[in-house]
C-alpha positions as CSV (number, residue, x, y, z in Angstrom):
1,X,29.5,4.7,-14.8
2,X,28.4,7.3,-12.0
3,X,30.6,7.0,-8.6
4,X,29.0,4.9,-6.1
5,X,27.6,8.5,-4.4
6,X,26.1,9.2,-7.8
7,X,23.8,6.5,-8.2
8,X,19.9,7.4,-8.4
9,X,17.4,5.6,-6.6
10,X,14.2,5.0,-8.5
11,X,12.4,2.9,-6.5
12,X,10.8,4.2,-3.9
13,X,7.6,1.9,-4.2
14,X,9.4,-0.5,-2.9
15,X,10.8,1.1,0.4
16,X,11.9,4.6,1.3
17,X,14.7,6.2,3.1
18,X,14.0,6.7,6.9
19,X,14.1,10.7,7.0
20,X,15.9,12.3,9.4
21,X,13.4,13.5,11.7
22,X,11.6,10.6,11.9
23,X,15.2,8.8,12.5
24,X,16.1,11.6,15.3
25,X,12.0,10.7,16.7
26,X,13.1,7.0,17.1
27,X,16.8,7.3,18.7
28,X,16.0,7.4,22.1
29,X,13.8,3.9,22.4
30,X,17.4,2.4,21.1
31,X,19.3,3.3,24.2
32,X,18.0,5.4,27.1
33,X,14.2,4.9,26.7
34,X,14.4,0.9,26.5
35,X,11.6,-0.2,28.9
36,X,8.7,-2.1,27.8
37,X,5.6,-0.9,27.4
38,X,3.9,-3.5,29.3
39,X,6.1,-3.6,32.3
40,X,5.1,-1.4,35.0
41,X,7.8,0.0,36.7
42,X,9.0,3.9,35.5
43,X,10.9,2.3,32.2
44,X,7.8,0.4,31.2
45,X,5.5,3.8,31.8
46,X,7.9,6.0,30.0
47,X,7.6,3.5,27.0
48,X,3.7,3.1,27.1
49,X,3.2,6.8,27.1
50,X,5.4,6.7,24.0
51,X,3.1,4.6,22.4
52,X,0.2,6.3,23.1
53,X,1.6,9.4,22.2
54,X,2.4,7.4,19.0
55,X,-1.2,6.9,18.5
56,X,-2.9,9.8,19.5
57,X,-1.0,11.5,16.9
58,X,-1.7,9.2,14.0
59,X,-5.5,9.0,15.3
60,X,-5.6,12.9,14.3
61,X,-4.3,12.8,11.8
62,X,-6.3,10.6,10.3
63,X,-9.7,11.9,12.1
64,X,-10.4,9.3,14.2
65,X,-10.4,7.7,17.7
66,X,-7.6,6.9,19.6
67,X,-8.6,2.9,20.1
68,X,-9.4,2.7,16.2
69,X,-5.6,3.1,15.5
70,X,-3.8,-0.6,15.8
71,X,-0.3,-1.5,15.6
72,X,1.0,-4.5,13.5
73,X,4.4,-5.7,12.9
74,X,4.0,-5.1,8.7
75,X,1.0,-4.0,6.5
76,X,0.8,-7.5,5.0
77,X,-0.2,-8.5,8.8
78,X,-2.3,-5.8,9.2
79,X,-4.2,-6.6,5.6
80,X,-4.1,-10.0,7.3
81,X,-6.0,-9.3,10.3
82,X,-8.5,-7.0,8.1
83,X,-9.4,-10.1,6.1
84,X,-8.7,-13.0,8.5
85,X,-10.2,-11.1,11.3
86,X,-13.5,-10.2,9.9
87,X,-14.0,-13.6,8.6
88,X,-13.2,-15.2,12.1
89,X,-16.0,-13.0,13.5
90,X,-18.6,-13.4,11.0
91,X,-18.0,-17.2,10.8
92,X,-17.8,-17.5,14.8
93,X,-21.4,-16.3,15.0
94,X,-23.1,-18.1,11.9
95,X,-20.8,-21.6,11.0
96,X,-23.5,-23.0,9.0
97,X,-23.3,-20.3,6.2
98,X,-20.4,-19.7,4.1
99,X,-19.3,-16.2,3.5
100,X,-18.6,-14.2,0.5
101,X,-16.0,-12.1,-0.2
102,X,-15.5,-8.9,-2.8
103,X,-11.5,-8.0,-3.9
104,X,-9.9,-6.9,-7.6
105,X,-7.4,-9.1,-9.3
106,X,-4.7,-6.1,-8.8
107,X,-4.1,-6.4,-5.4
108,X,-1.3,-6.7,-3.0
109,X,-0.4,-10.7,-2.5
110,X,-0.9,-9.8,1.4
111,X,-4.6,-9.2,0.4
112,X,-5.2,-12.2,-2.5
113,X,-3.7,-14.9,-0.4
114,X,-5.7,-14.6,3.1
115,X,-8.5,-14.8,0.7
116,X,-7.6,-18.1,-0.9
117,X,-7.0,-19.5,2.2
118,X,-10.8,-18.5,3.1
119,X,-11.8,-20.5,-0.5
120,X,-9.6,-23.2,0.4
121,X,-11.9,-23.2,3.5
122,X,-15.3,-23.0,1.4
123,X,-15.3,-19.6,1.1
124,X,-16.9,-17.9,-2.5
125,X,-14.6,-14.5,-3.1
126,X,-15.2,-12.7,-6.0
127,X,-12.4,-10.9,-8.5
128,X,-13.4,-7.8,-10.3
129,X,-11.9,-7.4,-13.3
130,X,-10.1,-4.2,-14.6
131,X,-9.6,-2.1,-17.3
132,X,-6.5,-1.7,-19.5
133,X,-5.6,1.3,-17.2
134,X,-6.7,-1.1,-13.7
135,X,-9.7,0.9,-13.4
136,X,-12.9,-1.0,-11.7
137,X,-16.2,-0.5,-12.8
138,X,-18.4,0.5,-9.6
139,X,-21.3,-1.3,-11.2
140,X,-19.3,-4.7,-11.3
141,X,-18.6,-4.0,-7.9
142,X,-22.1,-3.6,-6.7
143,X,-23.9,-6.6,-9.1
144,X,-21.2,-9.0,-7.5
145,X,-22.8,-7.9,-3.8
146,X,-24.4,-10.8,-2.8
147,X,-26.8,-11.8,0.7
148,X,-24.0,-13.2,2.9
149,X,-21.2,-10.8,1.3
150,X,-19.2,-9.7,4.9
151,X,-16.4,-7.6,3.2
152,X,-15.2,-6.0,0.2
153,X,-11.6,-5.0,-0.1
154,X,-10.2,-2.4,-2.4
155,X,-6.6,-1.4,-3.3
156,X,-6.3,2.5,-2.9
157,X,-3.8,3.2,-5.0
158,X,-1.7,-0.2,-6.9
159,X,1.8,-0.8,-6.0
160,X,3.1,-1.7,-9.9
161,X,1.0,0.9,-12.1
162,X,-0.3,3.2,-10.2
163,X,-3.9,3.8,-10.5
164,X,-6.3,4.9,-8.5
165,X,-9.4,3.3,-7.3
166,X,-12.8,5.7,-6.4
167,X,-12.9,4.4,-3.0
168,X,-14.9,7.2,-2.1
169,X,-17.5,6.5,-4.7
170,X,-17.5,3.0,-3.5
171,X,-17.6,4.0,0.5
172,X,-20.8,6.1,-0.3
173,X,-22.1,3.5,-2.2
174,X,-21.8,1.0,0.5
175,X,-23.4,3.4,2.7
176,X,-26.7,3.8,0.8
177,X,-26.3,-0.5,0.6
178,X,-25.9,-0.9,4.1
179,X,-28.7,1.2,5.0
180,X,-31.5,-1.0,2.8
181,X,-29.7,-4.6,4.1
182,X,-30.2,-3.2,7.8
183,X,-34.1,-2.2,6.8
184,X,-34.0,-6.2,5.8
185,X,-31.9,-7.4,8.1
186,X,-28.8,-8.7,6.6
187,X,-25.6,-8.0,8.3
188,X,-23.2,-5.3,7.6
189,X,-20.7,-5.0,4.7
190,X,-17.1,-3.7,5.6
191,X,-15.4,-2.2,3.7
192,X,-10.8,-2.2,3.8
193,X,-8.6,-0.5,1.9
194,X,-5.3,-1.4,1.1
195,X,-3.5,2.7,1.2
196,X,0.3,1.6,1.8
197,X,1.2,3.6,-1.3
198,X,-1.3,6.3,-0.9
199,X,-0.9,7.8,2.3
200,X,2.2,10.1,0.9
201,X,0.0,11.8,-2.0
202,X,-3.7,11.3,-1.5
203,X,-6.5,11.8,0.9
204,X,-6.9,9.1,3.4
205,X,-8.6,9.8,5.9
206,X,-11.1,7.2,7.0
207,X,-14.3,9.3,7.5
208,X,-13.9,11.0,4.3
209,X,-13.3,8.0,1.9
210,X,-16.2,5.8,3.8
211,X,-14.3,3.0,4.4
212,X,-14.2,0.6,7.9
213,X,-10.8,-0.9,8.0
214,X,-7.7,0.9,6.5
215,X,-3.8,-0.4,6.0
216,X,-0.8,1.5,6.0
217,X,3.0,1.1,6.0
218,X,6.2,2.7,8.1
219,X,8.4,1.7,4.9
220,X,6.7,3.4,2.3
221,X,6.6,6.7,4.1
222,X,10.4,7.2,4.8
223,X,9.5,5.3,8.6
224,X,11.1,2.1,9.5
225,X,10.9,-1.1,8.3
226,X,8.8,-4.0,10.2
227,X,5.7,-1.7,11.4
228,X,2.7,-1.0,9.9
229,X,-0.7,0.1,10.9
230,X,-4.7,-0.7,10.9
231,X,-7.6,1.9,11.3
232,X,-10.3,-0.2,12.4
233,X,-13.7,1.2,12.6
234,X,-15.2,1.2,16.0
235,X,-17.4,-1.6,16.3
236,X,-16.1,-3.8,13.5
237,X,-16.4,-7.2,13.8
238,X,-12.5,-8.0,14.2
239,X,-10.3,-11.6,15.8
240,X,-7.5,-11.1,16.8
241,X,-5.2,-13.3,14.4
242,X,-2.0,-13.1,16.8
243,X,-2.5,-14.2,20.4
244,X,-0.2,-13.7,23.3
245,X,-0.5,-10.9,25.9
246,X,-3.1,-8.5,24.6
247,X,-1.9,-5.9,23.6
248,X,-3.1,-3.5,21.0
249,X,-6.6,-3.6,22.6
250,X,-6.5,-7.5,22.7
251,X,-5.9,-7.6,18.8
252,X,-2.4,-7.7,18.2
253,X,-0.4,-9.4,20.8
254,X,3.6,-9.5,21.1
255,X,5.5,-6.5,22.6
256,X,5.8,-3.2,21.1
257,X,7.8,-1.7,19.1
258,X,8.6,1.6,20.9
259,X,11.0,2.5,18.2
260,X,9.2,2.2,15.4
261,X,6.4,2.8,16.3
262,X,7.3,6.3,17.3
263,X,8.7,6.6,14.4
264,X,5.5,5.5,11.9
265,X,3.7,8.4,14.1
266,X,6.3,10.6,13.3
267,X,6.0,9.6,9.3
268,X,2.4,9.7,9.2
269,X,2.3,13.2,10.5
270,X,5.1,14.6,7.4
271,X,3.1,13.0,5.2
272,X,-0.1,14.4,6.0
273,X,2.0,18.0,6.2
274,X,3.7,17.8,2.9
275,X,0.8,15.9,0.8
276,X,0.0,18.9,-1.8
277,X,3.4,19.9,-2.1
278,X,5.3,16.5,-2.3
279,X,1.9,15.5,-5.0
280,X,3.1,18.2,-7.6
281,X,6.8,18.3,-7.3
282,X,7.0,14.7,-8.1
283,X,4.1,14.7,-10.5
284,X,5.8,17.2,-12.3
285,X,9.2,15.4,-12.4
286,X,7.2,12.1,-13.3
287,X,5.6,13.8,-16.8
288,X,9.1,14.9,-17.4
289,X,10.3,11.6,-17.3
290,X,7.7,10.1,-19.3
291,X,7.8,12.8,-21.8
292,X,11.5,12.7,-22.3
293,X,11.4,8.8,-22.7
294,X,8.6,8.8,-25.0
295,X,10.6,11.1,-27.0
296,X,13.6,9.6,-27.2
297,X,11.7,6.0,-27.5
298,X,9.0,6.6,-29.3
299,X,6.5,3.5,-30.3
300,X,8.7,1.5,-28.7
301,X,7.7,2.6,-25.3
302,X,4.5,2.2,-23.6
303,X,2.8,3.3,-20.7
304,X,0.8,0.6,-18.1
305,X,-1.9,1.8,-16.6
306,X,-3.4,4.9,-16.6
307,X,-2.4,8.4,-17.4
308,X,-4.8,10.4,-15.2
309,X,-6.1,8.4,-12.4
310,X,-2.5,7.4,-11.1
311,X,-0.4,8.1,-7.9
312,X,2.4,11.2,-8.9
313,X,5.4,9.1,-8.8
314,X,4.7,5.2,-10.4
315,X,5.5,4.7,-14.2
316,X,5.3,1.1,-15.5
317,X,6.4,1.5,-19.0
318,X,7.2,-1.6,-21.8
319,X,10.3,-1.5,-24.0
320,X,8.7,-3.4,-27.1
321,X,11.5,-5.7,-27.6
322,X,13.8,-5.4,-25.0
323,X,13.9,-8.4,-21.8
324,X,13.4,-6.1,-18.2
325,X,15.7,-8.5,-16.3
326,X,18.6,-7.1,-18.8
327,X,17.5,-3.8,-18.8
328,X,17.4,-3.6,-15.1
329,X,21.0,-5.3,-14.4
330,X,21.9,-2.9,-17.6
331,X,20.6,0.1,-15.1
332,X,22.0,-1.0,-12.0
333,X,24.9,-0.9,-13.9
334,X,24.9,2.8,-15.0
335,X,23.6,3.6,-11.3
336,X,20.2,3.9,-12.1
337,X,17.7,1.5,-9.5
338,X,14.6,0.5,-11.0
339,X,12.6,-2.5,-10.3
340,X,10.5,-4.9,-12.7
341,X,7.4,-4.4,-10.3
342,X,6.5,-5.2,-6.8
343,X,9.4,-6.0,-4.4
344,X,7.8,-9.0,-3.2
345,X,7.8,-11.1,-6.4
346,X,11.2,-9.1,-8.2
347,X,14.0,-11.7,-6.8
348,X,12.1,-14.0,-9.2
349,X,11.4,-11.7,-11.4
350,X,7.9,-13.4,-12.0
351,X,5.1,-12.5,-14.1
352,X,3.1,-9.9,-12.6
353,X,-0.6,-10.4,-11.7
354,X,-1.3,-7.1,-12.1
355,X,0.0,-6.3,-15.6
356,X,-1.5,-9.7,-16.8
357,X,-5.2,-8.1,-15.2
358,X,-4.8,-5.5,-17.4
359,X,-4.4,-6.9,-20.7
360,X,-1.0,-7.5,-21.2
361,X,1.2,-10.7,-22.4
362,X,3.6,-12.8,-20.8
363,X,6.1,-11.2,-23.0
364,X,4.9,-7.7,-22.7
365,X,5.4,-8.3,-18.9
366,X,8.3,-8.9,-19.1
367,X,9.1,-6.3,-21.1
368,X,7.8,-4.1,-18.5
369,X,10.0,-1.6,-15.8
370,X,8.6,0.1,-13.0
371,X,10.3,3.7,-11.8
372,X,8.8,5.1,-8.6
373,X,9.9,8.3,-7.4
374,X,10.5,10.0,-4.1
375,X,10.3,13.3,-2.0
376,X,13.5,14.0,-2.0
377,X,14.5,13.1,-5.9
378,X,15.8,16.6,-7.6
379,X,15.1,18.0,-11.1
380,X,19.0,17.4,-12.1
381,X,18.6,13.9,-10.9
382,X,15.4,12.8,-12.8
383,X,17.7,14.6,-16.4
384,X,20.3,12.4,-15.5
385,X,18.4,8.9,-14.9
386,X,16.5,9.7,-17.8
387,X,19.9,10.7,-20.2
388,X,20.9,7.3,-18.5
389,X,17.9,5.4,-19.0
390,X,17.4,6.3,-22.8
391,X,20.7,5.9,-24.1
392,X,20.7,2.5,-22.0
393,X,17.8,1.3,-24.1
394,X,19.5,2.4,-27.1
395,X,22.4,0.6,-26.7
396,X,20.5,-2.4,-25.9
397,X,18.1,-2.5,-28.9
């Protein structure tokens, strides 16, 4: 086995590293700069400015306006508040008709269970169905558009295989819909996007994919845990699903957090910076890795999802034969960390959602591993957790 300063990380869907200089950003609203931002004495000012600072610099980054840039306490709040919120709005100002809802079966739980609290509540929502690589089809998506439809919401990129959605294609198409429903006057269509696990490698920003209401993470970006981010499109119909003091424009009460939140600016901006360069050094290590285990594996391993439209550092890939909960321990072992899938659900190591949507078994599920790589993960280190990883499943088969 490796020494302890030798084991690899492979998991960086699930959380990153806080880099340094977003750690270095933060420091100072630990100790000196303590006030908060909603007192208003000198510590309370130098604190608000922080913030605002905070968002200034993720509004340009992502091309928008300053007030369009909300802070929440997590992105399952803020996908919370994009769903909850909207339907709060919508229902406020017509109670007598029930609203419908458009999502995919792949997404995040934060996303699927707001919306079955809105059918629990009478509520239609409607599931597209994927591909074997979790593809949509675009004209499911606009057949399933109904009169009293208020909001469709769209995983960017998934969490467990990887692939990518054309939210683009979609945001243009809603564009052209929302034109003809305003010529017959039906309301508006939002449109939200779940991007936690795009921001570090694809285009997001709002303007350019067409979309009205857009989540994002600290955690998944090498910022701190417990803060996360919604774009909200001015003029979109939003409640406020937290109430308290008002802050975050009335939307998201409870105080802020100065540390982190400095610190998500200061994540955003890297990633933004280092997008093309981070895409291809990890894309290139991923293919490595998949080529070397398919090698070594051959029939027995298999891909999920799909080989093109994917984010550059998720592979879900099944050992035919071979339990995931063994091979993982098996891993941790050897000082190799993978995960069976998406954090949330891996303590129980229950079957995923997501691999089921696309076709596979109970059993194939949980045959299934998922590596996810970082920035920071070198060429020797991918050889050695793949040397690890296929004479691991040799020994075990």
């Amino acid at each position: 086995m490796p020494k302890e300063n030798k084991k690899i990380y492979l998991d960086y869907a699930a959380t990153t590293p806080v880099d340094g200089g977003v750690l270095k950003a933060m420091m100072p609203y630990f100790g000196k700069k303590f006030g908060n931002a909603s007192s208003i004495h000198s510590f309370g000012q130098e604190a608000i400015v922080a913030v605002d600072k905070a968002r200034e610099k993720i509004a340009r980054f992502f091309g928008c306006d300053f007030s369009e840039i909300i802070f929440t306490g997590s992105a399952t709040e803020a996908n919370n508040l994009a769903i909850s919120g909207v339907a709060k709005t919508s229902f406020a100002s017509d109670r007598w008709q029930m609203k419908h809802f458009i999502t995919t079966s792949i997404e995040h739980e934060s996303v699927l269970e707001p919306l079955k609290e809105l059918e629990k509540a009478g509520h239609e929502v409607t599931y597209l169905t994927v591909d074997k690589t979790g593809l949509i089809k675009i004209a499911e998506l606009e057949k399933a558009i109904k009169d009293n439809t208020i909001l469709i919401s769209i995983i960017y990129a998934n969490n467990e295989i990887g692939t990518i959605q054309p939210i683009k294609e979609i945001g243009k198409l809603l564009e052209k819909i929302n034109k003809k429903r305003q010529e017959t006057g039906l309301s508006k269509i939002y449109f939200h996007t779940d991007a936690v696990q795009a921001i570090n490698y694809l285009e997001c920003r709002p303007d350019w994919l067409k979309v009205d209401l857009l989540t994002f993470s600290g955690h998944k970006i090498y910022g701190p845990k417990g803060i996360g981010g919604l774009y909200i499109r001015k003029n979109s119909p939003l409640s406020p699903i937290i109430f308290g003091g008002g802050q975050e424009f009335g939307l998201r009460s409870g105080t802020e957090n100065v540390a982190s939140i400095v610190g998500l600016a200061k994540a955003v901006e890297s990633a933004f910076n280092n997008k093309v360069k981070n895409f291809k050094k990890v894309s290139d290590l991923r293919n490595q890795m998949l080529a070397d285990i398919i090698k070594h594996s051959g029939e027995s391993a298999k891909l999920n999802g799909s080989p093109k439209s994917c984010l550059p550092n998720i592979l879900s890939i099944r050992f035919s034969g071979l339990s995931n909960e063994t091979l993982i321990v098996a891993l941790d072992r050897a000082g190799v960390a993978v995960s069976a899938g998406a954090a949330c659900s891996s303590r129980a190591l229950a079957v995923s959602h997501v691999l089921i949507a696309i076709g596979l078994t109970p059993k194939q599920v949980k045959e299934s591993i998922r590596i996810s790589l970082g920035k920071d993960i070198t060429a020797r280190e991918i050889k050695m957790a793949t040397e690890i990883i296929n004479k691991t499943i040799q020994n075990l088969l």
